[in-house]
Each structure stands twice: as C-alpha cells, then as structure tokens.
C-alpha positions in Angstrom: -13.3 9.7 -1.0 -10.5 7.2 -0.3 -7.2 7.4 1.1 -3.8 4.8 1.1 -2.8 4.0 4.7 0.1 1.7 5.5 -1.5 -1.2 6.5 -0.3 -1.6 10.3 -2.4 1.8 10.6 -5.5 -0.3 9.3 -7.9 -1.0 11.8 -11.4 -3.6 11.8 -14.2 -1.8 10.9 -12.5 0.0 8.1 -13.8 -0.5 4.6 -11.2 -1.2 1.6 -12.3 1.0 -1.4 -9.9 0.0 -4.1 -9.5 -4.1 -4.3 -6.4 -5.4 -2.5 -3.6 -7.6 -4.8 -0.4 -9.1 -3.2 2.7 -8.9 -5.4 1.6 -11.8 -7.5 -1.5 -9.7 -8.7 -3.9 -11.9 -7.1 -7.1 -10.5 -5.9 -7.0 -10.7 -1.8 -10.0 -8.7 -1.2 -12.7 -6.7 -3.0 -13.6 -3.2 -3.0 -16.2 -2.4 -0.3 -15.0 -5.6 1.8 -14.7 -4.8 5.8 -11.4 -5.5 7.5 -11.1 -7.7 10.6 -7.9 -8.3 12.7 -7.8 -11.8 11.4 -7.9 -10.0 7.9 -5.2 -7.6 8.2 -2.6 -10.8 9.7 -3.6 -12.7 6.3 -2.7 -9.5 4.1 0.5 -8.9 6.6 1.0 -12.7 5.6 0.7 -11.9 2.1 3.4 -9.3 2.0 0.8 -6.5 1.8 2.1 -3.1 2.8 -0.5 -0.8 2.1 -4.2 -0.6 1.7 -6.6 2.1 0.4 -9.9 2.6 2.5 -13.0 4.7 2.7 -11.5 8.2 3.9 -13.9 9.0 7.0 -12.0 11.7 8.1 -10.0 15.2 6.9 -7.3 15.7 4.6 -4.0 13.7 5.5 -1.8 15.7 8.1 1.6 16.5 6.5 3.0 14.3 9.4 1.2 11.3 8.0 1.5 12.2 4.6 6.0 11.8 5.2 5.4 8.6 7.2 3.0 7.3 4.9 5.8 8.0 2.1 8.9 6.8 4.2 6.9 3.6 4.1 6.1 3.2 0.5 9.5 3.9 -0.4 11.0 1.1 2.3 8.6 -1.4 0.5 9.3 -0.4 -3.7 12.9 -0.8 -2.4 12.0 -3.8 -0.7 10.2 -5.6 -4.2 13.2 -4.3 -6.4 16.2 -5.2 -4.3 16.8 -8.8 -5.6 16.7 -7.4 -9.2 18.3 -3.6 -8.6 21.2 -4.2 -11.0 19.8 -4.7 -14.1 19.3 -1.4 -15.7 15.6 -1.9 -16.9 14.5 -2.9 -13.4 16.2 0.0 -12.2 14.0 1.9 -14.6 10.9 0.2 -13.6 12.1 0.9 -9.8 11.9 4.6 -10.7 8.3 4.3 -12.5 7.1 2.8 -10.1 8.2 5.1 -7.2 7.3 8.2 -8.9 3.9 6.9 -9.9 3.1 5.8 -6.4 4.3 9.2 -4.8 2.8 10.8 -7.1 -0.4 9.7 -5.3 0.1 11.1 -2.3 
C-alpha cells in the first residue's frame, strides 16, 4: 500500500512507490527508488510538492488527511494561476483538483 505525502513530510529512508514527474512531465525518479536528503532538495528544486511512498504505517489521520489537502489545493492553484482567466484552463483547474482530491 502506498500513500501521497507532501513532500516536506518526506523523510530519507522512505521508498517512492509511484515514479515522481516535475511539471514538465519528466521522470525525476523511479518507482521503488529510496529518498535521501540531498534527493528531496533536488525535487524541492524541481517544484515538486508531493510524493507518493510505500505506506509503512495505519490509515491517514483525518488531521493529516486536511493538511495534506490544504496543500494540494495551495499547489493546483499555484500551477493554474498564470493561466486562471481563460475559461478552458479554469476547467482544467477544476479537473484537475477534483481528480487529485478525489485521491485522498
């Protein structure tokens, strides 16, 4: 099992289980690879915000769960916000942001 984590809650020694794509859609890391500190600065470089790992624990506490959310919310807006007025984008904002949720 596997669970999304913002990515300044990653720590080294997790494992990423899904590969990990800045904005551009270029492959940063492959499943299975192990983070490092020096890692997770490249990927906070890259304008990464989140990162789904090997769950090792429980279910996500519901105060996680709303922080985790808060997050992905800041950073859709964040990747829409030069583009916001056309109505398409808008659209594609919305898409996006329920599809994303949606996962959690």
């Amino acid at each position: 099992m596997s669970k999304n984590i913002a990515l300044n809650d990653a720590k080294p020694g997790m494992k990423v289980s899904k590969p990990v794509m800045d904005l551009a859609g270029n492959l940063l890391l492959k499943e299975g690879t192990e983070l490092t500190d020096a890692w997770i600065e490249r990927l906070k470089a890259r304008r990464v915000s989140n990162v789904t790992v090997e769950d090792s624990g429980g279910p996500m506490s519901e105060e996680e769960r709303q922080r985790l959310r808060a997050e992905m919310e800041k950073a859709i807006a964040h990747m829409f916000e030069r583009v916001r007025e056309h109505s398409v984008m808008k659209s594609i904002e919305e898409c996006a942001k329920t599809f994303l949720l949606g996962k959690l």
